[in-house]
C-alpha positions as CSV (number, residue, x, y, z in Angstrom):
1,X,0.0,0.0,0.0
2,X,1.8,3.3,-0.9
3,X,1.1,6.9,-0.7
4,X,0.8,7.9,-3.9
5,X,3.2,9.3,-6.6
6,X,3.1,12.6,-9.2
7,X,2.3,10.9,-12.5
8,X,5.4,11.9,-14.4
9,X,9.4,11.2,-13.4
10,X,10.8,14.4,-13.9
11,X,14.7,14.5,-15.8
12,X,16.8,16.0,-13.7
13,X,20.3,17.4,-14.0
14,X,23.2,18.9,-12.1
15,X,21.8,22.6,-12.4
16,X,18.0,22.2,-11.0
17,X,16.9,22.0,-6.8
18,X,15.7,18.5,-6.0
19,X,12.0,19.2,-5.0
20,X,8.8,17.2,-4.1
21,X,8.2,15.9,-7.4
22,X,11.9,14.3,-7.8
23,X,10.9,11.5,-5.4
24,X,8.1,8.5,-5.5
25,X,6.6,8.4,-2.2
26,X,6.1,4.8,-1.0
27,X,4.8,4.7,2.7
28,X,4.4,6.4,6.2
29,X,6.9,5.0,8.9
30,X,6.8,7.3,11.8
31,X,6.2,10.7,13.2
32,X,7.0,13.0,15.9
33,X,5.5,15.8,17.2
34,X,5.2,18.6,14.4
35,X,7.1,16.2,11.6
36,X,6.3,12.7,9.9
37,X,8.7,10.0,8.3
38,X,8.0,8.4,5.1
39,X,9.8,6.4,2.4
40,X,10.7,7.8,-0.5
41,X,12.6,6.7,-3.7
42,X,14.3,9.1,-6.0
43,X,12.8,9.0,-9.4
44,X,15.8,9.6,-11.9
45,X,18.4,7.4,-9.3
46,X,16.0,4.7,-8.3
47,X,17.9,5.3,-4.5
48,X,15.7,4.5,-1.3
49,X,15.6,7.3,1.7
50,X,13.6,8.4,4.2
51,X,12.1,11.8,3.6
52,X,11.3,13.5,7.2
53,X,8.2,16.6,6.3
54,X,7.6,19.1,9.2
55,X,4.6,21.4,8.5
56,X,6.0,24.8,8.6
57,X,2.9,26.6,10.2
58,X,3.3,24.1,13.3
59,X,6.8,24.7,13.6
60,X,6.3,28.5,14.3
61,X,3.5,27.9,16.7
62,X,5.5,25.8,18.8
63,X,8.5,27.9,18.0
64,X,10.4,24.9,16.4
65,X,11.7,26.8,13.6
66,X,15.1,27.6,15.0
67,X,16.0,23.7,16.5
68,X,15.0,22.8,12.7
69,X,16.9,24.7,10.8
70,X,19.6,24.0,13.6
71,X,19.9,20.4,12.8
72,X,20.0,21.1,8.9
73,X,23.0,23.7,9.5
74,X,24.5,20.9,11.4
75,X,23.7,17.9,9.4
76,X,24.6,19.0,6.4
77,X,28.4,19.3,7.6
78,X,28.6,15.4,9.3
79,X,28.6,12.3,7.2
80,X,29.9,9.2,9.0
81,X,29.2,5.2,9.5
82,X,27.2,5.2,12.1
83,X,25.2,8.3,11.9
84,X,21.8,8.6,9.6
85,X,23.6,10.8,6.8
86,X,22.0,13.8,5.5
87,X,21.3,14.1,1.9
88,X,18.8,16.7,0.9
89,X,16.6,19.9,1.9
90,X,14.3,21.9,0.0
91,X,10.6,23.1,1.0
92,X,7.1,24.8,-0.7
93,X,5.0,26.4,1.0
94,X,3.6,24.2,3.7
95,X,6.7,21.7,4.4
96,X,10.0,21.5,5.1
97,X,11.7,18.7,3.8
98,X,14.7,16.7,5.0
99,X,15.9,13.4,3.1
100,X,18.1,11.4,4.8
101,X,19.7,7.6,4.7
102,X,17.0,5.1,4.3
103,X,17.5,2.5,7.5
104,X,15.0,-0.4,7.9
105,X,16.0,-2.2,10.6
106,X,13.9,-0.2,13.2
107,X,15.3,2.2,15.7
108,X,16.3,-0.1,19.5
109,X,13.2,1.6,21.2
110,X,10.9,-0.9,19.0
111,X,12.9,-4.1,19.9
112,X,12.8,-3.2,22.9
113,X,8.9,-3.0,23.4
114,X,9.4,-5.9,21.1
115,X,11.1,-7.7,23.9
116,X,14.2,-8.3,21.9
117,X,16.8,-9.7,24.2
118,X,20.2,-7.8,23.3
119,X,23.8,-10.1,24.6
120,X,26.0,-8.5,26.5
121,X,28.2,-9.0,23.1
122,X,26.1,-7.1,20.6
123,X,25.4,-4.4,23.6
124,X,29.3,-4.2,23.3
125,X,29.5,-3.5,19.8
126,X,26.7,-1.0,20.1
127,X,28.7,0.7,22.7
128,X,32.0,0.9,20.8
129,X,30.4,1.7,17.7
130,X,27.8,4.4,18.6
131,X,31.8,5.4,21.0
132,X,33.2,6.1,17.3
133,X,29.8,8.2,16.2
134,X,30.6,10.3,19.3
135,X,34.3,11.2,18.7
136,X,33.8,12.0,15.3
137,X,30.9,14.7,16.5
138,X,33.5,15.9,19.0
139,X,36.1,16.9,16.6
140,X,33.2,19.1,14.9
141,X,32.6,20.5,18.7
142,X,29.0,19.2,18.4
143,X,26.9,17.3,21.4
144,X,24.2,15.6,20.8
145,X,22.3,15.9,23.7
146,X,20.0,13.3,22.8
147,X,21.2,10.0,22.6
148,X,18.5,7.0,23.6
149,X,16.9,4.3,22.1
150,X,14.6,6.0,20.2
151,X,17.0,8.1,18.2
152,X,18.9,4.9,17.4
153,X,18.3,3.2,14.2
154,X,20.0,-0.4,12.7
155,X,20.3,-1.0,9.3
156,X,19.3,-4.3,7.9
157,X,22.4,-6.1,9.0
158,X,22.0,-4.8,12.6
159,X,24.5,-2.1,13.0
160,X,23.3,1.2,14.6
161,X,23.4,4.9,13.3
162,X,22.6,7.6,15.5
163,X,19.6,10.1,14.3
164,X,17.6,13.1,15.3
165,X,20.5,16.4,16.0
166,X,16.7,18.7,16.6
167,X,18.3,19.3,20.1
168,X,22.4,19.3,19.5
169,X,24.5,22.3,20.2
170,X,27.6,23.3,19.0
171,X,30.3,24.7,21.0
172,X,33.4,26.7,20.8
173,X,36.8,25.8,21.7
174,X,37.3,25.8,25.6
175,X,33.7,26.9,26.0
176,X,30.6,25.0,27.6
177,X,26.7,24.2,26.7
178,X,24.6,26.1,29.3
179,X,21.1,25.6,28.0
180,X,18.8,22.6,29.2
181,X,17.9,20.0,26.9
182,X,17.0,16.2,26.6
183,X,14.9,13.4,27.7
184,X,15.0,13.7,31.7
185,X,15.7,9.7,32.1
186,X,18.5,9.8,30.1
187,X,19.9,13.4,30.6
188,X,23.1,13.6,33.1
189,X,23.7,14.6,36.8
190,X,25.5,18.0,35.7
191,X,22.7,18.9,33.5
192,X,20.3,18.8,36.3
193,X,22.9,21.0,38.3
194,X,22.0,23.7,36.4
195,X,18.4,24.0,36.8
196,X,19.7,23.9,40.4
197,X,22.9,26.9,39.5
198,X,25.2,24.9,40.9
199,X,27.2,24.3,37.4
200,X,28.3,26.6,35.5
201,X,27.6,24.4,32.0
202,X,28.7,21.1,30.8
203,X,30.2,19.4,27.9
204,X,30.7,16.6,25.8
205,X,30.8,13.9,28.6
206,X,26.8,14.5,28.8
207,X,26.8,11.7,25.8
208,X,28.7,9.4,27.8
209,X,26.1,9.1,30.3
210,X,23.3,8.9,28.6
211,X,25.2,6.0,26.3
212,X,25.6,4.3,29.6
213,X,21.9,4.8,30.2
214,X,21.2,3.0,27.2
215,X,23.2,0.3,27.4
216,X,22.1,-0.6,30.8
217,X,18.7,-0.2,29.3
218,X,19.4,-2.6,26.5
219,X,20.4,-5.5,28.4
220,X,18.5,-5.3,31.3
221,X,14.8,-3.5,29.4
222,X,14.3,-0.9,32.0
223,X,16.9,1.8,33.1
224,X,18.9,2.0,36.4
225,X,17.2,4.9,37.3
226,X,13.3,5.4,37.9
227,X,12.2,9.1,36.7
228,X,9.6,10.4,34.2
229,X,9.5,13.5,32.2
230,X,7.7,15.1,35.3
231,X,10.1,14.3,37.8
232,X,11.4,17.6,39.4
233,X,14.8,18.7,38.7
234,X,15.4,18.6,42.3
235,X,14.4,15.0,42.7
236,X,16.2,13.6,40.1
237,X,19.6,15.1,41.9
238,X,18.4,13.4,44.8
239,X,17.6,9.7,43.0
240,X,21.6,10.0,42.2
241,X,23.3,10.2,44.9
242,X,21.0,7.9,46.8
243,X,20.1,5.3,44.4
244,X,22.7,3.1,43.4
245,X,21.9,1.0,40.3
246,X,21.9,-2.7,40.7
247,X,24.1,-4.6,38.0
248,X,23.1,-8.3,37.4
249,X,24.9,-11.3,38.6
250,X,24.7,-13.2,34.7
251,X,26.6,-9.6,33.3
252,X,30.2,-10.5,32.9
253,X,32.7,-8.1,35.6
254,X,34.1,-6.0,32.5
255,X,30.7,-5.6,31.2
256,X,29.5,-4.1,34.8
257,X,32.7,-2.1,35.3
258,X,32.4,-0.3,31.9
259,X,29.2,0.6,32.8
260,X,30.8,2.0,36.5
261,X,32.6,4.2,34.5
262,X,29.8,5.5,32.0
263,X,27.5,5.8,34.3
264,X,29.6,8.6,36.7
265,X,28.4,11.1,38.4
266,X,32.2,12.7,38.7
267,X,32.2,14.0,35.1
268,X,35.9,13.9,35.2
269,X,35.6,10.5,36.3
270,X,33.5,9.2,34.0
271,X,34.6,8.1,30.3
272,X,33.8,10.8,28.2
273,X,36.0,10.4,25.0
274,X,37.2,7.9,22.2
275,X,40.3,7.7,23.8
276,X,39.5,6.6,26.7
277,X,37.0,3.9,25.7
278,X,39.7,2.2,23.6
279,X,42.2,2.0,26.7
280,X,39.6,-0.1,28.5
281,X,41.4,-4.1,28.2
282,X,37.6,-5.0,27.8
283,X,37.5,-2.6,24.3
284,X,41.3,-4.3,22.8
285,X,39.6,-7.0,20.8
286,X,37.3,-4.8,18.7
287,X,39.9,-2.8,16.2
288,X,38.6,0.5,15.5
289,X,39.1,0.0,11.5
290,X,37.8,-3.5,11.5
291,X,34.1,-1.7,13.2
292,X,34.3,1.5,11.1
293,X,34.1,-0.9,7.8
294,X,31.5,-3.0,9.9
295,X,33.4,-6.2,9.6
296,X,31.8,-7.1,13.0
297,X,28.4,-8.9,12.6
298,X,26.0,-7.9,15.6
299,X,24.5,-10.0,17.4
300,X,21.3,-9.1,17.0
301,X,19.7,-8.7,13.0
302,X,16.4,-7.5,12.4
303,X,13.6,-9.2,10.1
304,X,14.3,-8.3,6.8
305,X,11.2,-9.6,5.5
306,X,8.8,-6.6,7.5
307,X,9.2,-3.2,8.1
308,X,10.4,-2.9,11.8
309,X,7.9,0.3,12.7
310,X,4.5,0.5,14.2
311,X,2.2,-0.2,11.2
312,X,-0.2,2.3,12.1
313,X,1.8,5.3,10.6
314,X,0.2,4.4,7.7
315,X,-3.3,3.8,8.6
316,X,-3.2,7.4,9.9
317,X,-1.5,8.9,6.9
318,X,-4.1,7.4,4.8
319,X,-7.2,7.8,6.9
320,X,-6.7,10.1,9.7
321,X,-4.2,12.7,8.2
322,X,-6.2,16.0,7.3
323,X,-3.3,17.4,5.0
324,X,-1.6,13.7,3.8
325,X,1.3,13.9,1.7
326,X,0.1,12.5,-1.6
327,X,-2.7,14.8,-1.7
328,X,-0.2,17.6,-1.8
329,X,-0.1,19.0,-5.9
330,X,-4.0,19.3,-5.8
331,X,-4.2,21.2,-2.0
332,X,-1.2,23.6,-3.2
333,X,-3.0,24.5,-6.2
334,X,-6.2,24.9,-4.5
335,X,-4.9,26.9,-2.2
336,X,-3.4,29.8,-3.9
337,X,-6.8,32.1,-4.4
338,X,-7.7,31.8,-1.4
339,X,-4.4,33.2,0.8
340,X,-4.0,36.9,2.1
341,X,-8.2,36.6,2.5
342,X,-7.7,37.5,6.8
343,X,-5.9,40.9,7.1
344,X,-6.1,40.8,11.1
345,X,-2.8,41.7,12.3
346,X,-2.1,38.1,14.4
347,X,-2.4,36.8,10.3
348,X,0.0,39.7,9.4
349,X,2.5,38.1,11.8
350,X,1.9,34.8,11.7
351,X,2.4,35.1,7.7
352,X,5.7,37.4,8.3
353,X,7.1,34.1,10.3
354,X,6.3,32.0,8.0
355,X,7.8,34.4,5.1
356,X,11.0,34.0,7.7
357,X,11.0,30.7,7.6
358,X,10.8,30.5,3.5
359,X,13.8,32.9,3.4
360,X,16.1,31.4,5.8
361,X,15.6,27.4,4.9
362,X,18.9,25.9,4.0
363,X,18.4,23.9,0.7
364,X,21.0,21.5,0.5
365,X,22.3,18.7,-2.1
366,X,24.6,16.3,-0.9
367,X,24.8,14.4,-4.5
368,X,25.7,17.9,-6.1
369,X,28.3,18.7,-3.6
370,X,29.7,15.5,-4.0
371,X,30.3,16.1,-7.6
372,X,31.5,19.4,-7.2
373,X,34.2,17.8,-4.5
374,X,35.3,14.8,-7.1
375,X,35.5,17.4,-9.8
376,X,37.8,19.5,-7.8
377,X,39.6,16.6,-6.7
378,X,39.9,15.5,-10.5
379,X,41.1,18.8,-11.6
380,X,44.0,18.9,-8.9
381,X,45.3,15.6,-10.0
382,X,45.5,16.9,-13.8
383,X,47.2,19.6,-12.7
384,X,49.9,18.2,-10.1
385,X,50.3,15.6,-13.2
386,X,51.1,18.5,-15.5
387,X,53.6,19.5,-12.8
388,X,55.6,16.5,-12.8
389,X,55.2,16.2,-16.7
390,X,57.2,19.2,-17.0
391,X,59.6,18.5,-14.2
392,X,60.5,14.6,-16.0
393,X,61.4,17.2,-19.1
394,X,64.8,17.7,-17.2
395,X,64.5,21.6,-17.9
396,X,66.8,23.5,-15.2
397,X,64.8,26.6,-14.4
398,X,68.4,28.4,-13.1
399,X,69.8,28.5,-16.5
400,X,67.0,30.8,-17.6
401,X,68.2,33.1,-14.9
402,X,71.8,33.7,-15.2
403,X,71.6,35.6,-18.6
């Protein structure tokens, strides 16, 4: 069952914007608050993506706009193994579009209400591979500030790629983030310090923590640490330093000390970096190159043969979705006699912030730039080839000088 396709395959070529009409739209497979997740294929390439739309008029009620066009100023400068790599970004008038890599194993928040049983083995890999995901985002000063299962995706053979930058920051040399953000259960001690002033700010090491969070969470399905969304700032300090979470019998003794050391509420104590990960004797038989080319089967590989998502996506797409994507062309066209009819001033500023929003998107083409880099590339080999040419012509420059 899809959504529903523009009729024609439009011809595209290096000089026109990828837009709507440049990809096939085959199916809803999630949703967040103010955006939806569908797959997508690109018409001329025949390449599979998912194609995250957030409707533009929600975004400024809830004053979204700047987190969104955060992540696609961020995004569009990271491309790694194990992140969901960002492709393209264009809009009309009621979406913003953001395509992205296409991963259909399901994110770990499903296989875990799935009651998937991750080993401690595959929990491992997860942990040194999401570890490598991290120190590349440090060396472009970004945290993440999000990392749980939710915002974790596999691909079909079961490695993971972290998603969903809505909340990162990006901080200078030397310098810390000061402004709250996260999912309360997995946010850490220091961040909670500064709803309280104690803490001037924090730093990369909050990513460390909530890694630790996860992993626990993985093997064990529930976290060390009971709080909810509502639990007070206050509280949650409290549940810290008086709760101490209880680490199996069955999980091996370099399993439970990694863990230790995640899960520290010193932040100078806790690992917080690449490098420090990798010195662990428990981390010496997984070779960093040997994960980055995901040599390593996991443990754990998700059913190829079904979409691993909540099938009702598309039910509501198709049945309870008042402005559904495929409908799009004929409600655009519709639409444009009957805009500009309210004059109140509250439509006068809600239409300025939307104008905003239309002049400040970031449309971006990762396929283009990509060509643009091989062609420069290409160009500089030609030209360092030209330079050794003439130097294997045995010419001596110096004699042209003494005359």
């Amino acid at each position: 069952m899809g959504l529903g396709q523009s009729s024609k395959a439009p011809v595209t070529d290096d000089t026109d914007e990828v837009n709507f009409d440049h990809f096939q739209i085959l199916r809803a497979i999630g949703k967040g608050s103010f955006g939806k997740v569908c797959i997508v294929q690109k018409k001329d390439t025949k390449k599979m993506y998912a194609m995250k739309y957030m409707n533009k008029l929600k975004c400024v009620e809830r004053n979204e706009v700047r987190n969104v066009l955060k992540e696609l100023q961020i995004m569009q400068n990271l491309e790694h193994p194990f992140l969901v790599n960002f492709w393209y970004s264009f809009q009309d008038e009621e979406d913003m579009f953001m395509v992205v890599d296409l991963l259909l194993g399901g994110d770990l928040r499903y296989h875990l209400q799935q009651n998937v049983h991750f080993s401690e083995s595959t929990v491992k890999l997860y942990i040194c591979e999401l570890a490598l995901a991290l120190g590349y985002l440090r060396t472009k000063r970004i945290i993440h500030r999000d990392i749980k299962p939710d915002n974790i995706l596999l691909d079909e053979n079961g490695h993971v790629h972290l998603t969903d930058f809505n909340i990162a920051a990006i901080v200078k040399e030397d310098l810390k983030a000061t402004s709250i953000a996260g999912t309360k259960p997995y946010m850490a001690p220091e961040l909670f310090q500064t709803f309280e002033g104690i803490h001037p700010g924090y730093s990369f090491a909050v990513d460390w923590w909530s890694l630790g969070i996860t992993a626990y969470e993985l093997l064990r399905g529930q976290r060390p640490y009971v709080m909810r969304s509502s639990t007070p700032a206050n509280e949650i300090l409290q549940t810290f330093h008086k709760v101490h979470p209880s680490y199996p019998a069955a999980w091996s003794l370099e399993m439970k000390s990694l863990l230790r050391k995640l899960l520290c509420i010193d932040v100078k104590q806790r690992i917080s970096c690449l490098a420090e990960l990798q010195d662990l004797d428990y981390m010496s038989d997984l070779n960093v190159d040997t994960v980055l080319s995901k040599q390593i089967p996991p443990g754990f590989i998700p059913n190829r043969r079904r979409l691993n998502c909540d099938p009702t996506f598309e039910l509501e797409e198709m049945i309870l979705e008042s402005k559904p994507l495929h409908k799009k062309k004929k409600r655009l066209a519709r639409k444009t006699k009957d805009q500009g009819s309210d004059g109140s001033p509250q439509n006068g500023q809600l239409q300025q912030r939307l104008d905003n929003v239309q002049r400040d998107f970031i449309v971006f083409n990762r396929e283009k730039s990509k060509k643009v880099v091989e062609s420069s590339e290409l160009s500089m080999k030609e030209k360092n080839k030209a330079i050794e040419d003439g130097q294997n012509n045995n010419v001596e420059p110096a004699a042209y000088l003494s005359g």
